[in-house]
N, C-alpha and C positions, 0 to 999 in steps of 0.2 A: 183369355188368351195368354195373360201374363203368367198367372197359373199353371197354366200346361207347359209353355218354356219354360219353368222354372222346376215343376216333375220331372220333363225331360232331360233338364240340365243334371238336376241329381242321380236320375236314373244312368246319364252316359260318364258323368264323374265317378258312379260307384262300380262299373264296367272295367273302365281307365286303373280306378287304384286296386283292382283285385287283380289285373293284369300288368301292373306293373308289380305288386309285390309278386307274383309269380317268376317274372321277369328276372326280378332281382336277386328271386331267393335262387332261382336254377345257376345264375351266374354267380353266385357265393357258393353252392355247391361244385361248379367244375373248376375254380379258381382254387377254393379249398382241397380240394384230390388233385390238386395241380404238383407230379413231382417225378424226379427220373431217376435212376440207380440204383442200387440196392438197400434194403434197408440193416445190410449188417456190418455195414462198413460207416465212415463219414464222408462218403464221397457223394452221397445223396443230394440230388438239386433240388430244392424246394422253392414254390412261389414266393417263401419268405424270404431268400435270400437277394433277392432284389427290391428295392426302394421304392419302383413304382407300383410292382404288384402289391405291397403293402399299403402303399397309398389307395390303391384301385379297389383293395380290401375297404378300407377305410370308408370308403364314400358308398361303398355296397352296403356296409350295415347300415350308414348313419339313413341310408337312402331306405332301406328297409323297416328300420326303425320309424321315421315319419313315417312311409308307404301305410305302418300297420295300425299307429297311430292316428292317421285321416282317414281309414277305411270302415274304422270303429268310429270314429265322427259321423262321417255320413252315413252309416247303417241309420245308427242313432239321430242323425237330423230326416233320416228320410221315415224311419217308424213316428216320431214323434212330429213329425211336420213342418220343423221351423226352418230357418233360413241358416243357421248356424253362425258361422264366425267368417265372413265373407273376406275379412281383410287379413287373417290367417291364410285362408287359401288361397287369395293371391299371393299373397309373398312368397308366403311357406315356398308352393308350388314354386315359384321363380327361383329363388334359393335353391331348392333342389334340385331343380334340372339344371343349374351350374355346376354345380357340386359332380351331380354326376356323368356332366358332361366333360369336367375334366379328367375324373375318372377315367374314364372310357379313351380320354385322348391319350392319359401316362397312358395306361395299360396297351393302347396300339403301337404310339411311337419306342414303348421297349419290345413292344413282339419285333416288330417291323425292322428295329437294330440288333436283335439278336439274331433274324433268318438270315441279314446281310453277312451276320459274323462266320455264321455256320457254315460247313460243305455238309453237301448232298451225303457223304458217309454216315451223320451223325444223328439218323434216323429218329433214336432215341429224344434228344435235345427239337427233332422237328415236330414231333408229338406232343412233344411241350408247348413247344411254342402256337400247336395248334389249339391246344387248349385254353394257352391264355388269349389268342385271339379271339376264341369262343364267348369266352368269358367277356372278354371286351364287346364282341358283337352286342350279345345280350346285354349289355348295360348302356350302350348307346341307345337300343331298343328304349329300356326305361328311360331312358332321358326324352325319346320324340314323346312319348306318351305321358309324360309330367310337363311336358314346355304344352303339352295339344291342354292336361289339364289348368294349366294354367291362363290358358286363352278361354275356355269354359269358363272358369273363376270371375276374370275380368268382366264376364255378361254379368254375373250374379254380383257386383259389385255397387252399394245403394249409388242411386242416381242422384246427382249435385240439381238445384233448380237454379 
């Protein structure tokens, strides 16, 4: 029985990290094409020109970066059989769904202060702004789904007597 928990557990863990790097990489995708105005001039807005999108950048790769790193872990512990590195995946796991849970909060709270800045005229800039909330959505996303793998982890964690 402990057995089959334990197949299952790798089975819904390898599920979780192919779906959160999915997650991650489509919100480094729309964050990165994230810009408005022309590109022949210097009037151009870009997601870099703001501190927390760069931050939100930030925690997207380093989040991506682990995501692809434990996915290749557990291919390889679920081909080969073993239990892997159980107190890596708790932590790891806990670590980064902080990480990209703040993420996800810069990148709302400056959408959120930039719609308040904006009028209704500024179509352009609203486009923006809907992308970086996009972008935000999707990376809160990663985050329910690295804190869920993280509570999987914790089962798979050896047992004290």
């Amino acid at each position: 029985m402990a057995q089959q928990a334990t197949a299952s557990s790798r089975i819904a863990s390898l599920i979780l990290r192919i779906l959160t790097f999915i997650l991650l990489l489509i919100s480094l995708i729309v964050l990165a094409t994230n810009s408005i105005g022309s590109s022949d001039d210097d009037s151009k807005v870009r997601f870099t020109d703001f501190y927390a999108y760069r931050y939100m950048l930030a925690t997207i790769v380093i989040g991506n970066a682990y995501s692809l790193l434990q996915l290749v872990l557990t291919i390889f512990n679920i081909v080969r059989g073993g239990d892997g590195m159980p107190f890596l995946d708790f932590f790891g796991d806990k670590f980064i769904s902080y990480v990209l849970a703040t993420g996800a909060a810069a990148g709302f709270g400056l959408t959120v202060d930039l719609k308040r800045l904006m009028d209704a005229s500024e179509v352009d800039m609203l486009n923006f702004d809907d992308k970086a909330f996009a972008s935000a959505s999707l990376l809160l996303l990663a985050f329910v789904t690295t804190a869920i793998l993280s509570v999987i982890s914790a089962y798979t964690l050896p047992k004290r007597v």
